[in-house]
MARDRENDREN-971391 format. One record per residue (C-alpha): residue number from 0; chain; residue in three letters; x, y, z. Coordinates in steps of 0.1 Angstrom, whole numbers, plus 5000, padded with zeros to 4 digits. Example, Ala and Ser with C-alpha at 12.3 -4.5 7.8 and 13.67 -1.06 7.14 Angstrom:
BEGIN
@roro = 0&marmi = A&vexba = ALA&east = 5123&north = 4955&up = 5078
@roro = 1&marmi = A&vexba = SER&east = 5137&north = 4989&up = 5071
This chain:
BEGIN
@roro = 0&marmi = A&vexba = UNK&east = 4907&north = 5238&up = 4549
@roro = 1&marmi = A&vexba = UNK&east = 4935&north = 5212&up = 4548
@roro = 2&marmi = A&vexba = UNK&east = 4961&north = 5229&up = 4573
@roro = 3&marmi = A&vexba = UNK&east = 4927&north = 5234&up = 4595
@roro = 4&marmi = A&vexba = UNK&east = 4920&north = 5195&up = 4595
@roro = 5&marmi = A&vexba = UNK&east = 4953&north = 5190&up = 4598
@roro = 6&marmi = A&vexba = UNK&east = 4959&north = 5206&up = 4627
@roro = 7&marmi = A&vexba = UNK&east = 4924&north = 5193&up = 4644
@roro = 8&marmi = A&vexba = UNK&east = 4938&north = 5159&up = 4635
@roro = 9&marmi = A&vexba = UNK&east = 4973&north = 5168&up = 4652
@roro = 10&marmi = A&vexba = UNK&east = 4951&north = 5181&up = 4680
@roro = 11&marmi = A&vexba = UNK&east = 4931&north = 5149&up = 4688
@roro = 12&marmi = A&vexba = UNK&east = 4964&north = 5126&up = 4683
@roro = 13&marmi = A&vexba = UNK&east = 4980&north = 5144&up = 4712
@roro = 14&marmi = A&vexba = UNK&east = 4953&north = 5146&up = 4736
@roro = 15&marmi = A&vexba = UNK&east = 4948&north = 5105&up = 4730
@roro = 16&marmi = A&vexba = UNK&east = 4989&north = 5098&up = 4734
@roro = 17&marmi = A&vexba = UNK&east = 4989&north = 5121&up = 4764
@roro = 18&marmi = A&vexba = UNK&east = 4952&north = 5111&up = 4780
@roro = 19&marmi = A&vexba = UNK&east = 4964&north = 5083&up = 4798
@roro = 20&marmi = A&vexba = UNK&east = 4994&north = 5098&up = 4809
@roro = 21&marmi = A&vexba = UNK&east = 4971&north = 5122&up = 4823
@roro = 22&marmi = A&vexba = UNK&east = 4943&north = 5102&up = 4842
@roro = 23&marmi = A&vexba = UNK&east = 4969&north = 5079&up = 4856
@roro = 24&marmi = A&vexba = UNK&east = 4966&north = 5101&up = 4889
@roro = 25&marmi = A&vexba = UNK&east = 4944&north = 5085&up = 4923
@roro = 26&marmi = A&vexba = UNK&east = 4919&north = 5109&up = 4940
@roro = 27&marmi = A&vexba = UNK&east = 4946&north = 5135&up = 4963
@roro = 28&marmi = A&vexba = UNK&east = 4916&north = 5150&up = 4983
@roro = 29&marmi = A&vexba = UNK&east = 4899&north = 5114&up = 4991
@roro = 30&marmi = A&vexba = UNK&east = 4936&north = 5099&up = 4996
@roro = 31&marmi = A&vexba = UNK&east = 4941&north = 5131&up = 5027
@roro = 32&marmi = A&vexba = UNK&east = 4907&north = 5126&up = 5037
@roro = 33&marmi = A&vexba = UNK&east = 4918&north = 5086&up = 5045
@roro = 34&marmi = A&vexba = UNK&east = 4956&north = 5091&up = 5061
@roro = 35&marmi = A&vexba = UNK&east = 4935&north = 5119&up = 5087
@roro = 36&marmi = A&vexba = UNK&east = 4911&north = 5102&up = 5098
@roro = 37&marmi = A&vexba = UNK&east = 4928&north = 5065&up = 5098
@roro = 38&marmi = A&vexba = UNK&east = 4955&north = 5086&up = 5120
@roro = 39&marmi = A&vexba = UNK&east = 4932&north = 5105&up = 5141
@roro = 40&marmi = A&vexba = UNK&east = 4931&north = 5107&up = 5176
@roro = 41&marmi = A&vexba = UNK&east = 4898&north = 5088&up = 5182
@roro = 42&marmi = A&vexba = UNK&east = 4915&north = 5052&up = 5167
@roro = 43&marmi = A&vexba = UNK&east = 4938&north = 5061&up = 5195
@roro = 44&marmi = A&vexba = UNK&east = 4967&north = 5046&up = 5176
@roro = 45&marmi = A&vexba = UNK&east = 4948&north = 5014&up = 5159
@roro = 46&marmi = A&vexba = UNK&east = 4964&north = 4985&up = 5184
@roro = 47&marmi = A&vexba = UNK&east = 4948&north = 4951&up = 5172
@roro = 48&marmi = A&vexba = UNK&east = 4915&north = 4945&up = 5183
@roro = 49&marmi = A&vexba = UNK&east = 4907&north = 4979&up = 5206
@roro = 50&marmi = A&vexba = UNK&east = 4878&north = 5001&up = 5198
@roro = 51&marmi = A&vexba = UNK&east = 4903&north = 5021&up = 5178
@roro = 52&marmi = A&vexba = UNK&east = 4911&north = 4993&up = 5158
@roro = 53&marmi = A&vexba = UNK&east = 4876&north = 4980&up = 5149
@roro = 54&marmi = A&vexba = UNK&east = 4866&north = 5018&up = 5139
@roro = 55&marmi = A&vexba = UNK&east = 4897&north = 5018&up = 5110
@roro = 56&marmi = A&vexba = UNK&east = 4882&north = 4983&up = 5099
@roro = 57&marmi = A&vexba = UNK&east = 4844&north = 4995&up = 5098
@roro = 58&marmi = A&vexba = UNK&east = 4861&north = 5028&up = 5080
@roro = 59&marmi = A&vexba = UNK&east = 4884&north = 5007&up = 5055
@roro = 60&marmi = A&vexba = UNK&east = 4854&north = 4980&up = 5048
@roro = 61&marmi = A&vexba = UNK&east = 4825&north = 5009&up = 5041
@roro = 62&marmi = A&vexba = UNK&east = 4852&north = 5023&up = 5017
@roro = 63&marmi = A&vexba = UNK&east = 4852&north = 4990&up = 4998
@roro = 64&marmi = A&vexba = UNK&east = 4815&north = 4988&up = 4999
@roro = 65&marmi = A&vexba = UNK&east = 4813&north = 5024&up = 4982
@roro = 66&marmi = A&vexba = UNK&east = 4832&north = 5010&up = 4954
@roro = 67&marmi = A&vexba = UNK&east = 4807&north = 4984&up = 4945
@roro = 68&marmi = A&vexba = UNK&east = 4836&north = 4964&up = 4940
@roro = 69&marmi = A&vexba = UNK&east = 4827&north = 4924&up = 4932
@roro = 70&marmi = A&vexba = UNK&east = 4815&north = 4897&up = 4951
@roro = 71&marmi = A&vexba = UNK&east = 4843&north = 4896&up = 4978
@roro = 72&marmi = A&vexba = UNK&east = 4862&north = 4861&up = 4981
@roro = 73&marmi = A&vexba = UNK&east = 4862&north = 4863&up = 5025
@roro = 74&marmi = A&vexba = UNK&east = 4824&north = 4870&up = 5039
@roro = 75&marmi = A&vexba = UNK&east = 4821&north = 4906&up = 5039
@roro = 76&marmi = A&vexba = UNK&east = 4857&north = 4912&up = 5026
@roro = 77&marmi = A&vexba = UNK&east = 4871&north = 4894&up = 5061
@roro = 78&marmi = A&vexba = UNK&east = 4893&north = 4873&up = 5066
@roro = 79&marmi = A&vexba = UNK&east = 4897&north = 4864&up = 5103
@roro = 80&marmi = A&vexba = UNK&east = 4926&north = 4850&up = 5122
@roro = 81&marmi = A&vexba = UNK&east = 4940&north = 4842&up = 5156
@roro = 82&marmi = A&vexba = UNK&east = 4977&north = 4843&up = 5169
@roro = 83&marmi = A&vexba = UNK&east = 4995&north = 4847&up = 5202
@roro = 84&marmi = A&vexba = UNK&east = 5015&north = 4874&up = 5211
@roro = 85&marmi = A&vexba = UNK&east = 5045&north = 4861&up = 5231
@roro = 86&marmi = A&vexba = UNK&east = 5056&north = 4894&up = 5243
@roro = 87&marmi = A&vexba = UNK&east = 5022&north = 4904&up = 5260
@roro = 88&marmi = A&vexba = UNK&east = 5015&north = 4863&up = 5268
@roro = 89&marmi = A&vexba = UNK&east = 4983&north = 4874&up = 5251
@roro = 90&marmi = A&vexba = UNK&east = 4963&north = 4852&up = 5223
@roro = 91&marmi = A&vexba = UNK&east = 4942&north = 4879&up = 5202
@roro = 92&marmi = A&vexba = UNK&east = 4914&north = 4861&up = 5183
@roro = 93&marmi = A&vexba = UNK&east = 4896&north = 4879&up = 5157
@roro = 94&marmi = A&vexba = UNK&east = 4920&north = 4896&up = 5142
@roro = 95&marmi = A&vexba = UNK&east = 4909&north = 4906&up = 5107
@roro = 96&marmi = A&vexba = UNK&east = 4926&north = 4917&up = 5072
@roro = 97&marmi = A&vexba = UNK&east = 4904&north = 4932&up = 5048
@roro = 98&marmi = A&vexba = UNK&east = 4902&north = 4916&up = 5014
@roro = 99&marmi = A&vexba = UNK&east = 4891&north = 4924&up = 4979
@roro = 100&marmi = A&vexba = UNK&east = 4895&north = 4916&up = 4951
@roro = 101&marmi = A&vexba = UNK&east = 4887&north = 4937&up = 4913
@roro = 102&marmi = A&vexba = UNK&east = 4891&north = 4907&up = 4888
@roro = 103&marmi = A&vexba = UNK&east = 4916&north = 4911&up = 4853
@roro = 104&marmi = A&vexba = UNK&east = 4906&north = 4920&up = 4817
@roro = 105&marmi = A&vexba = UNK&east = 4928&north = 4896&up = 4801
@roro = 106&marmi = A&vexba = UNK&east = 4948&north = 4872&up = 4832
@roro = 107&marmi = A&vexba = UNK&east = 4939&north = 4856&up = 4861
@roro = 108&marmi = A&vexba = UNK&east = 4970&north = 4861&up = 4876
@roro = 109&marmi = A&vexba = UNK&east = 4975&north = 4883&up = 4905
@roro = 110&marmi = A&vexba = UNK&east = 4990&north = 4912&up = 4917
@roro = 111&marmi = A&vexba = UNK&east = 4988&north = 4916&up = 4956
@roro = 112&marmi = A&vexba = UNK&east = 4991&north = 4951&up = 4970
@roro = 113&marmi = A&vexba = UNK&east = 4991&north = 4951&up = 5006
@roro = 114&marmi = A&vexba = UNK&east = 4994&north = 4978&up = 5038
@roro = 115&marmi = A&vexba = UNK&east = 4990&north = 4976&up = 5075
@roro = 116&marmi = A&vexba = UNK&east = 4957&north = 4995&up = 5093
@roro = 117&marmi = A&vexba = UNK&east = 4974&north = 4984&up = 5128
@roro = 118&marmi = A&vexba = UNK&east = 4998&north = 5008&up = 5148
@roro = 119&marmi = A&vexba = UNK&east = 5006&north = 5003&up = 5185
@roro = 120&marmi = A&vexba = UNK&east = 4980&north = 5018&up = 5206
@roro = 121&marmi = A&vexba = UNK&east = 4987&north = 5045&up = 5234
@roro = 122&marmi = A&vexba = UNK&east = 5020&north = 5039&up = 5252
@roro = 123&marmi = A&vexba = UNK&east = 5047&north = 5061&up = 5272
@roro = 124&marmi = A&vexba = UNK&east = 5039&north = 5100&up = 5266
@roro = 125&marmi = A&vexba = UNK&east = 5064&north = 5122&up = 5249
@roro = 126&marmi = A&vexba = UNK&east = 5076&north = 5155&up = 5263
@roro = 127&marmi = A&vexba = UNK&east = 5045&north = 5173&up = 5256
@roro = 128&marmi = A&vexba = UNK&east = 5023&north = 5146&up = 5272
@roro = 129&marmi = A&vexba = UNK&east = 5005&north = 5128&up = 5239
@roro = 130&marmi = A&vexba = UNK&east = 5003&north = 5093&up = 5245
@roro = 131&marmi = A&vexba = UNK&east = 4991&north = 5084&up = 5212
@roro = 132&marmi = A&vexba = UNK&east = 5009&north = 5064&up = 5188
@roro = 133&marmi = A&vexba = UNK&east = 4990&north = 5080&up = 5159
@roro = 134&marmi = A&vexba = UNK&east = 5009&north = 5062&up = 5131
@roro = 135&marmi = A&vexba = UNK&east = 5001&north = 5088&up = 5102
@roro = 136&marmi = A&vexba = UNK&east = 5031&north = 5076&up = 5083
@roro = 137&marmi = A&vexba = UNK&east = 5030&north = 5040&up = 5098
@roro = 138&marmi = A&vexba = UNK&east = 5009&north = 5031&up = 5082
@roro = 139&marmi = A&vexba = UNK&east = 4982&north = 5051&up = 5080
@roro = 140&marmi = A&vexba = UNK&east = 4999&north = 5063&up = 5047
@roro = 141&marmi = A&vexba = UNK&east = 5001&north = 5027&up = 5032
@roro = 142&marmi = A&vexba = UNK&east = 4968&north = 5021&up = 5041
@roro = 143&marmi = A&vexba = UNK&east = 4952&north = 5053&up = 5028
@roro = 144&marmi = A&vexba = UNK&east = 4969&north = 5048&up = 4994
@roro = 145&marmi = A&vexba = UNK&east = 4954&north = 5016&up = 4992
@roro = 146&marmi = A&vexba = UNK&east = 4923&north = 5029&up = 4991
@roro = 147&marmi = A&vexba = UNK&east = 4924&north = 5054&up = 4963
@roro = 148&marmi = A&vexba = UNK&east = 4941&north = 5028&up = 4943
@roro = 149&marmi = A&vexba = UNK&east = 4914&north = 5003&up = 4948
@roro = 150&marmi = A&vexba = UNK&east = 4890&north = 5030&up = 4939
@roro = 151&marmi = A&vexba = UNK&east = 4914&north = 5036&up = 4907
@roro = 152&marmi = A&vexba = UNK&east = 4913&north = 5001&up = 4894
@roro = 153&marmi = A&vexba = UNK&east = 4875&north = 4996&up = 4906
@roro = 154&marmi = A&vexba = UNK&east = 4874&north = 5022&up = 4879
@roro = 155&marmi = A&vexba = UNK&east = 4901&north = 5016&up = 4852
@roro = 156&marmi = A&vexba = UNK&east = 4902&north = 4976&up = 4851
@roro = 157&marmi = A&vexba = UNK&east = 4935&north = 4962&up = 4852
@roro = 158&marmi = A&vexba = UNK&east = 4947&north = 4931&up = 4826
@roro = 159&marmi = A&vexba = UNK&east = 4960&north = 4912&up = 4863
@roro = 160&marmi = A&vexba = UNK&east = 4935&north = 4905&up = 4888
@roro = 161&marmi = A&vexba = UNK&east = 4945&north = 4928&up = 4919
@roro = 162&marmi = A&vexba = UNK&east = 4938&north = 4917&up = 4950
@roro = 163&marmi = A&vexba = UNK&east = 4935&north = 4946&up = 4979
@roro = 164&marmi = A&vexba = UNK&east = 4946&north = 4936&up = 5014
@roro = 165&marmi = A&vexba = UNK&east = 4945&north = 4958&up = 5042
@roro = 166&marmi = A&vexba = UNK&east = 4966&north = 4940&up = 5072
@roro = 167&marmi = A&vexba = UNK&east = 4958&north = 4938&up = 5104
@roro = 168&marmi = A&vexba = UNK&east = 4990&north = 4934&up = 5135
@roro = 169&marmi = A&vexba = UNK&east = 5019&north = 4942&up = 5115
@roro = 170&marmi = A&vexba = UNK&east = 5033&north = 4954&up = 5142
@roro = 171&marmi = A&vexba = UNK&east = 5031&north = 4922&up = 5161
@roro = 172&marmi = A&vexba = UNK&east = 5052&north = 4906&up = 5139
@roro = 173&marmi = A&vexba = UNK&east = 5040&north = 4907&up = 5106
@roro = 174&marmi = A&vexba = UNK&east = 5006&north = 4884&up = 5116
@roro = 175&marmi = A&vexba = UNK&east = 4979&north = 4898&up = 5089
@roro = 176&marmi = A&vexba = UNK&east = 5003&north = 4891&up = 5064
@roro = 177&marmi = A&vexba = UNK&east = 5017&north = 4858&up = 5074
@roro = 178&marmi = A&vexba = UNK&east = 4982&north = 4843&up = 5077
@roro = 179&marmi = A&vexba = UNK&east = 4970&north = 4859&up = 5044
@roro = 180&marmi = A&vexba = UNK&east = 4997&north = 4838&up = 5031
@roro = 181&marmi = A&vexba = UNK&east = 4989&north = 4807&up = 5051
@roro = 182&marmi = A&vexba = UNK&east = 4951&north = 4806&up = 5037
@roro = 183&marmi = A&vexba = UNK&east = 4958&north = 4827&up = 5001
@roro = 184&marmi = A&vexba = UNK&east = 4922&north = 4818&up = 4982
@roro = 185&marmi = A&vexba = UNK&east = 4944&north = 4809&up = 4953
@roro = 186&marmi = A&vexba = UNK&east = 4975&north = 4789&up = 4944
@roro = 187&marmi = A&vexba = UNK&east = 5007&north = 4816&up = 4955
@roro = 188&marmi = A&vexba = UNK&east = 5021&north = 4805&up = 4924
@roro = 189&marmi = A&vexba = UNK&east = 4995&north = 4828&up = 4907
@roro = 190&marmi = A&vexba = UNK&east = 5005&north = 4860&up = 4922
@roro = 191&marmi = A&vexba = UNK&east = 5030&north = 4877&up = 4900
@roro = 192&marmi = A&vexba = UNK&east = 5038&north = 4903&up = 4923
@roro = 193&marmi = A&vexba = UNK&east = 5030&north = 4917&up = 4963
@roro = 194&marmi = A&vexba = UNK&east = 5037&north = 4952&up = 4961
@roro = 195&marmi = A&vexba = UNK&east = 5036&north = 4965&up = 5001
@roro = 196&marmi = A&vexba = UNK&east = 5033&north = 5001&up = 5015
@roro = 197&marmi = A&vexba = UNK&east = 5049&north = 5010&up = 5047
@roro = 198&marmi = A&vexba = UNK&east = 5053&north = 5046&up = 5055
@roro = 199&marmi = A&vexba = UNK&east = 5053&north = 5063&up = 5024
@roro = 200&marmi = A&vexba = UNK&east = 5041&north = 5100&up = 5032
@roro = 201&marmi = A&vexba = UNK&east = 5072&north = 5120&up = 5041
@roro = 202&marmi = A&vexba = UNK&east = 5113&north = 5123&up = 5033
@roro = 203&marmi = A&vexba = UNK&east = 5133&north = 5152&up = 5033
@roro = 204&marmi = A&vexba = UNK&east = 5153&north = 5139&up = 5006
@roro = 205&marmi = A&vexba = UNK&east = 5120&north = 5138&up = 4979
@roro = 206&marmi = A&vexba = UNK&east = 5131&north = 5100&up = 4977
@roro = 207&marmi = A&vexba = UNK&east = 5107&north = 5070&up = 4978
@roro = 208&marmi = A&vexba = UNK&east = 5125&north = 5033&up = 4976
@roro = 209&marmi = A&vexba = UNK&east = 5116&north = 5007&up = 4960
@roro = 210&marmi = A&vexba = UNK&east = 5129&north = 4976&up = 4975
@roro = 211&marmi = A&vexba = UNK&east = 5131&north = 4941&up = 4962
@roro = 212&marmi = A&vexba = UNK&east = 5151&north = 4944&up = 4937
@roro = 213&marmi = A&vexba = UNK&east = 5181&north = 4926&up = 4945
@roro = 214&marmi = A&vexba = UNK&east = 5158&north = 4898&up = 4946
@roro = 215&marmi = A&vexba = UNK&east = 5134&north = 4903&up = 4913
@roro = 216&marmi = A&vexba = UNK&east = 5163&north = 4920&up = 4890
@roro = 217&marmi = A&vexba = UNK&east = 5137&north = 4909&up = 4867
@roro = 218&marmi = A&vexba = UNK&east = 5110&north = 4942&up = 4882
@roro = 219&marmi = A&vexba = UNK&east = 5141&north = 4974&up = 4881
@roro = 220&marmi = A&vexba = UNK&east = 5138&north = 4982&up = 4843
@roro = 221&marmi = A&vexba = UNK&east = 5100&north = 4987&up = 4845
@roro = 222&marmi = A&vexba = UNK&east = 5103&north = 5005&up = 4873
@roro = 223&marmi = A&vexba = UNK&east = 5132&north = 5026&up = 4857
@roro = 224&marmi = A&vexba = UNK&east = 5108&north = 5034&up = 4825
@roro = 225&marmi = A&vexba = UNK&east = 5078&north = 5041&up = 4844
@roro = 226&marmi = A&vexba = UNK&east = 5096&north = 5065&up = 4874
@roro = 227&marmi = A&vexba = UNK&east = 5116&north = 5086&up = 4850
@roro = 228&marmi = A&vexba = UNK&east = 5113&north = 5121&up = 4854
@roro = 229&marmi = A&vexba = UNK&east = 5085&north = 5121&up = 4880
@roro = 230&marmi = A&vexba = UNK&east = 5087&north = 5133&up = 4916
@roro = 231&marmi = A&vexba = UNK&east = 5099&north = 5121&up = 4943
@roro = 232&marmi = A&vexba = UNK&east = 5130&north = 5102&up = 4932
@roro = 233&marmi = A&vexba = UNK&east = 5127&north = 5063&up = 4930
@roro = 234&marmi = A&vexba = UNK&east = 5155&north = 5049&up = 4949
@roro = 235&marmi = A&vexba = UNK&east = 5164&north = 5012&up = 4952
@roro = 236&marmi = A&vexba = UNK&east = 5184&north = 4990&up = 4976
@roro = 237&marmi = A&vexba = UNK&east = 5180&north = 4985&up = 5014
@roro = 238&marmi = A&vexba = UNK&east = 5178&north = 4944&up = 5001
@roro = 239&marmi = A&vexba = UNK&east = 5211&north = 4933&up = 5005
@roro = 240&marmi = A&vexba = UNK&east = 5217&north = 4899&up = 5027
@roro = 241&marmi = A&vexba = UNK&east = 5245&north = 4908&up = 5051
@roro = 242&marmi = A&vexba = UNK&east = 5233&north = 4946&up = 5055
@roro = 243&marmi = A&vexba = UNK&east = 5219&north = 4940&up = 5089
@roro = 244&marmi = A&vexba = UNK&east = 5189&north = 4967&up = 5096
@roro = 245&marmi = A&vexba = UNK&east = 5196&north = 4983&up = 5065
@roro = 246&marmi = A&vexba = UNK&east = 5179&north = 4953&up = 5048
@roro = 247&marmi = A&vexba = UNK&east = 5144&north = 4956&up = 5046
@roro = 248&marmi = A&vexba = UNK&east = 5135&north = 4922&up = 5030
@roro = 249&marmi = A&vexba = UNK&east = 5115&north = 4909&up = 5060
@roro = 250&marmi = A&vexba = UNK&east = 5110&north = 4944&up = 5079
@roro = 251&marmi = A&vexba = UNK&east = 5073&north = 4946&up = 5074
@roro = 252&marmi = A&vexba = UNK&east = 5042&north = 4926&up = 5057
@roro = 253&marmi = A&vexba = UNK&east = 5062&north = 4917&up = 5021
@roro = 254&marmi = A&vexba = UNK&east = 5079&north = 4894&up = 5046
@roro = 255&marmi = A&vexba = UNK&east = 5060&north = 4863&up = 5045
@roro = 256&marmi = A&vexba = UNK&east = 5054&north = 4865&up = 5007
@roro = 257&marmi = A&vexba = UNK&east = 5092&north = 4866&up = 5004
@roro = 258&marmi = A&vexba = UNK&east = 5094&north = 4835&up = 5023
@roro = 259&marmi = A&vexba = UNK&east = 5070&north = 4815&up = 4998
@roro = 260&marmi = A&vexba = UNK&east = 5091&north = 4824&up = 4976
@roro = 261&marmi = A&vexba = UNK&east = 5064&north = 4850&up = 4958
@roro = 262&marmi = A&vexba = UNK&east = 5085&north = 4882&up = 4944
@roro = 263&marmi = A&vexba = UNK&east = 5080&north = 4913&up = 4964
@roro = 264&marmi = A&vexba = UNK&east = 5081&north = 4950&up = 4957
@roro = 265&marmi = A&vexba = UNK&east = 5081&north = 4969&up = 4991
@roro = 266&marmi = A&vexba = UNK&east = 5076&north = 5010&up = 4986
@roro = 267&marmi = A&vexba = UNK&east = 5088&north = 5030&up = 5017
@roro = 268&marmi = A&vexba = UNK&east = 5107&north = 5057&up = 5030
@roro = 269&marmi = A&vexba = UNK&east = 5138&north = 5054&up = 5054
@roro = 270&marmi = A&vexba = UNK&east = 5133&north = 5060&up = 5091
@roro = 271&marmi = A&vexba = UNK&east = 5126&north = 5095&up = 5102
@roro = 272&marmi = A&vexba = UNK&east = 5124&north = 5110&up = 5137
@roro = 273&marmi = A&vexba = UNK&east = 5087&north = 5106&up = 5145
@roro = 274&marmi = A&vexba = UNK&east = 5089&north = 5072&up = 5137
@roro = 275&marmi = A&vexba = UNK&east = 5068&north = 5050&up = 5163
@roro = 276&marmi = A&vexba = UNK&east = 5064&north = 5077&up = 5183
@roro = 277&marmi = A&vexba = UNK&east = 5031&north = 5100&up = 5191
@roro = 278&marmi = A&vexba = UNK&east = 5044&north = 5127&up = 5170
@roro = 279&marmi = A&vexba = UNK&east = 5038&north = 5106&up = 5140
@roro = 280&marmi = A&vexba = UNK&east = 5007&north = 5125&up = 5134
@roro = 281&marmi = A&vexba = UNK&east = 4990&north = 5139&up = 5104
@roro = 282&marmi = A&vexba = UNK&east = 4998&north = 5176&up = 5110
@roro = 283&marmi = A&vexba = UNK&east = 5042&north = 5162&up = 5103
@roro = 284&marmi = A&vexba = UNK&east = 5030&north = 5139&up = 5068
@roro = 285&marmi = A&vexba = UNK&east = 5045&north = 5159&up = 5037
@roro = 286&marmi = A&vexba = UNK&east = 5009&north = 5162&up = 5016
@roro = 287&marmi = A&vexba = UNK&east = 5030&north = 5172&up = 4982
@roro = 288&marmi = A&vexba = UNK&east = 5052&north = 5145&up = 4987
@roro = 289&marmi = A&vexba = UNK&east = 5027&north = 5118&up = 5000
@roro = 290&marmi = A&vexba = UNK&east = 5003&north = 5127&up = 4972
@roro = 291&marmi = A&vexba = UNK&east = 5032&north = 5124&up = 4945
@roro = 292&marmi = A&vexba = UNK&east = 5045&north = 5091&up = 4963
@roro = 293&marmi = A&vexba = UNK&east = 5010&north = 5075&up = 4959
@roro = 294&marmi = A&vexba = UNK&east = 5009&north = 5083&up = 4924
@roro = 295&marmi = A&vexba = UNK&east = 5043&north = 5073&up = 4913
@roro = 296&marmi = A&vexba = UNK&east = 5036&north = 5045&up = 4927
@roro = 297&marmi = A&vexba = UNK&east = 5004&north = 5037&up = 4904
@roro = 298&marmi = A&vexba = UNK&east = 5022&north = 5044&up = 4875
@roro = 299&marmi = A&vexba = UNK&east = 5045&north = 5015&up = 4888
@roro = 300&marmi = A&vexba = UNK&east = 5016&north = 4995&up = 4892
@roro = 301&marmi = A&vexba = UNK&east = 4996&north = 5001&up = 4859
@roro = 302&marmi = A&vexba = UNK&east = 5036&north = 4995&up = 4842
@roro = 303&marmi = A&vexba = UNK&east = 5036&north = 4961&up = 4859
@roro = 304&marmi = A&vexba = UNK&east = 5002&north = 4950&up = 4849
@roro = 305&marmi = A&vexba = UNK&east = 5009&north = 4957&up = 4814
@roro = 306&marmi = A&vexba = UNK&east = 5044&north = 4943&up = 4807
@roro = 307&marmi = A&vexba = UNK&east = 5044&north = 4912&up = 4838
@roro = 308&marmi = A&vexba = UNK&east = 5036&north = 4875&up = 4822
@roro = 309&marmi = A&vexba = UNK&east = 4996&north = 4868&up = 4821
């Protein structure tokens, strides 16, 4: 009877050390669902403000609805902004990122995780005709795993308050993010971290970066810790001054944060041969990789929360 409870006991001590490790995986099938139909041809490539456009922000705000997530801090999880677009000589009014916000257990600092909905629209055709700048991996990918992270937390609460922001006209020069910044609902100096998704669904390699850490030295160990061993490979660099285009610092929405001085993580893959083109469809996204991308990069997350100041 005693080598019986004893092994029932060794029994339930490994399922509760190994549980979490585990659970700490988002929804794959919901997280596909989101990157095909976010990069589907009826958004027709998600340029700011087109019909396109609007549908990916009615898809991305009935998503947070479904979580019954808390009151939202915008009106209906919007925040609205204007800008001007020099290159078109265009001002586009209404823009709109797509806020929300699942509250900590034990801080009320904040952890920002942010991806762009926008692409460019429909623009020269390829070879084979498609004019539709699909963006599956830009961002679509970002975007998607910011949904099945939000429905994650919504259901395992983090000790930081997490604030979800889906961005609109990234590709306009960084303008969802740089007025999220300009009216942040709380001081900056409370966010501990912005962790930003750009094209995260596909390398040849098996290698996702993590750049941002020639800035925040402080971020590499926890990252180091919580990546070992798990596919793809965490890389970092590409955030050296002086490195030209090979320094990603301001190359997409982590930009502005890193310019109020706010420390950034920014996961993404290097440049590939679809990139902003209309073969950057869903049909060439890596599902294996993209799925195991997504999730490495929650454990990242759910590391940070639990070893970043509160």
């Amino acid at each position: 009877m005693l080598k019986q409870n004893l092994k029932i006991l060794l029994f339930i001590s490994f399922f509760s050390l190994n549980f979490p490790v585990l659970s700490q995986k988002v929804d794959s099938e919901q997280l596909l669902k989101h990157i095909q139909y976010l990069s589907s041809d009826q958004l027709m490539g998600r340029k700011p403000l087109t019909e396109g456009n609007l549908a990916a922000q009615k898809y991305i705000l009935d998503y947070y609805k479904s979580l019954a997530l808390p009151e939202p801090i915008y009106p209906d999880f919007i925040q609205r902004f204007s800008f001007e677009n020099r290159r078109e000589k265009k001002t586009y009014e209404d823009a709109a990122n797509l806020v929300a916000l699942i509250p900590g257990s034990e801080s009320k600092k904040v952890i920002v995780i942010t991806a762009h909905y926008d692409h460019v629209g429909v623009g020269r055709p390829d070879s084979s005709g498609d004019s539709i700048y699909n963006g599956a991996d830009d961002n679509a990918s970002g975007t998607a795993a910011l949904l099945a992270l939000a429905d994650y937390f919504s259901e395992n609460r983090p000790k930081h308050a997490i604030l979800f922001a889906a961005l609109d006209a990234e590709e306009m020069g960084l303008q969802g993010a740089k007025a999220l910044v300009r009216d942040f609902p709380y001081p900056l100096e409370q966010i501990v971290v912005n962790i930003n998704m750009d094209m995260i669904s596909r390398n040849d390699q098996n290698e996702l970066y993590a750049s941002g850490t020639y800035h925040n030295p402080q971020f590499r160990p926890i990252l180091e810790k919580a990546s070992a061993s798990l596919s793809p490979t965490l890389r970092f660099g590409h955030d050296q001054p002086g490195t030209g285009r090979e320094d990603w610092t301001q190359s997409s929405d982590h930009g502005p944060f890193f310019e109020k001085k706010v420390p950034h993580l920014y996961f993404g893959v290097e440049d590939h041969k679809d990139y902003h083109r209309p073969s950057d469809e869903f049909e060439n996204i890596q599902e294996e990789f993209y799925i195991n991308a997504t999730n490495l990069i929650l454990r990242c997350i759910l590391a940070l929360d639990e070893q970043l100041p509160q």
